[in-house]
C-alpha positions in Angstrom: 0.0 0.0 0.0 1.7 3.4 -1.3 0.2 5.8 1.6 2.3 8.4 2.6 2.6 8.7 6.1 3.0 12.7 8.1 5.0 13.3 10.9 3.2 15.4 13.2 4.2 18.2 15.5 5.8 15.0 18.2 8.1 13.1 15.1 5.6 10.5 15.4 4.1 9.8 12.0 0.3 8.4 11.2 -1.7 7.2 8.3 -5.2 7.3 7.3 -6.4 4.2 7.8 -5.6 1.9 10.6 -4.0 -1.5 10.1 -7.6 -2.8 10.3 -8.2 -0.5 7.0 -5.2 -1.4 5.6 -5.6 -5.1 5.7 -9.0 -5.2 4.5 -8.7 -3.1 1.7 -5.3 -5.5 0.4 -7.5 -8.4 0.4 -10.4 -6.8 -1.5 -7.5 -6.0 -3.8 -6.0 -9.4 -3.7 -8.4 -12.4 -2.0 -6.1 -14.8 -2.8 -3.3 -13.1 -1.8 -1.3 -14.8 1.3 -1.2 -12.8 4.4 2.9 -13.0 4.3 2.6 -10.9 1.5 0.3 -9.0 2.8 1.8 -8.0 5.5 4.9 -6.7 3.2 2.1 -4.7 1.3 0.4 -2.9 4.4 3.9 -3.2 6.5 3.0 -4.8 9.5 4.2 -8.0 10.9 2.7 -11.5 9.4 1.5 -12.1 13.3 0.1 -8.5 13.4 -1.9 -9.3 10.3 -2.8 -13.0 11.4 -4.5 -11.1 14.5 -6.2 -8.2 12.4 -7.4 -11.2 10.0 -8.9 -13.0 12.5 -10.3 -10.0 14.0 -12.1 -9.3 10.4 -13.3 -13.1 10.1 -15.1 -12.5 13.9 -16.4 -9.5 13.4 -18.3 -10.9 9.8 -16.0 -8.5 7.4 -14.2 -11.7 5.8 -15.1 -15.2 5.0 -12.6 -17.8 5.9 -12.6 -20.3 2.8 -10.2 -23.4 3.2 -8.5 -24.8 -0.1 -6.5 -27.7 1.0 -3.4 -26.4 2.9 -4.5 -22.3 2.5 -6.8 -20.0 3.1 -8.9 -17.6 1.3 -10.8 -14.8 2.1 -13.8 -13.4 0.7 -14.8 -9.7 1.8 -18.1 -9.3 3.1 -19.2 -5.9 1.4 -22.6 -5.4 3.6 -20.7 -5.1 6.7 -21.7 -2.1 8.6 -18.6 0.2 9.9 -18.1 0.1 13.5 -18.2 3.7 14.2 -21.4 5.8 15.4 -20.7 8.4 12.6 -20.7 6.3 10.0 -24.0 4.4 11.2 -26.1 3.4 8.4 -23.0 2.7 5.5 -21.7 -0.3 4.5 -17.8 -0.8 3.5 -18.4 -2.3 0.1 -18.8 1.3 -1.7 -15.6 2.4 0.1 -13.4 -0.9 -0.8 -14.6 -0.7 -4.0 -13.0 2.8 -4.4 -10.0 2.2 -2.9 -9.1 -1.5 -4.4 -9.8 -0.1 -7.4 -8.2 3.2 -6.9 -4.8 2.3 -9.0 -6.3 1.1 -12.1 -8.9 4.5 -12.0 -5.6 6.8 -11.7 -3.7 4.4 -14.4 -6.2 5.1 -17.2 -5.3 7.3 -20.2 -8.7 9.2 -20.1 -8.7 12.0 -17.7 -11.5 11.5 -14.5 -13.2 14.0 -13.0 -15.5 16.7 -14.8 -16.4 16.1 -17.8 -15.0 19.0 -19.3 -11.6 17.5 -18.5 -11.1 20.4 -16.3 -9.7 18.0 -13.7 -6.0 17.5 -13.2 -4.7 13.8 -14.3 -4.7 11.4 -11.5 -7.7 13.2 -9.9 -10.9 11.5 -8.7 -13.7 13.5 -8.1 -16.4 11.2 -6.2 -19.9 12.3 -6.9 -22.1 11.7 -3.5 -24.8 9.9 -3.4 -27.3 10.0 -0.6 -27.1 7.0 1.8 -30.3 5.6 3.6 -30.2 6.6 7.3 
């Protein structure tokens, strides 16, 4: 994952997402990836992501799937975030943004307006309501 991290005012940097985020969005990306690799990917340890994996699989966000000696994951895109503010959405409108973020900015044809007004590399998200 190519997030750039800030260090704040106390030299300690952060990043947007939480290694929760993080994992979840590299398997939406990947569901057959193997967590060694992606723990390389979101740079955490493999037991870091073992515990945030199995953290995801209890909470309902993944599916375990067992094929012979590995494991596969399947995202569960009705999940409901966690948070009070966010009450109401489901994660599969967000993963889908950002697992398919890079092949949006890789694309010849500029996004955004369609006047083309938009700077390359740009996204500009349209908002639709959400049912409260």
């Amino acid at each position: 994952m190519e997030e750039t991290t800030v260090q704040n005012e106390l030299g300690g940097t952060w990043t947007l997402l939480t290694g929760h985020g993080h994992v979840l969005v590299a398997i939406a990306r990947e569901p057959r990836a193997r967590l060694r690799d992606i723990s390389t990917r979101v740079e955490l340890t493999e037991r870091a992501v073992q515990l945030i994996v199995a953290d995801l699989v209890a909470a309902g966000y993944l599916i375990r799937h067992r094929a012979g000696r590995r494991n596969h994951y399947t995202v569960n895109p009705d999940s409901p975030f966690r948070h009070p503010d966010q009450d109401g959405h489901r994660v599969g409108p967000f993963l889908d943004l950002l697992a398919t973020a890079r092949e949006a900015l890789s694309q010849d044809e500029p996004s955004g307006e369609e006047d083309g007004t938009a700077p390359r590399g740009h996204l500009r998200l349209k908002r639709t309501p959400q049912p409260r």
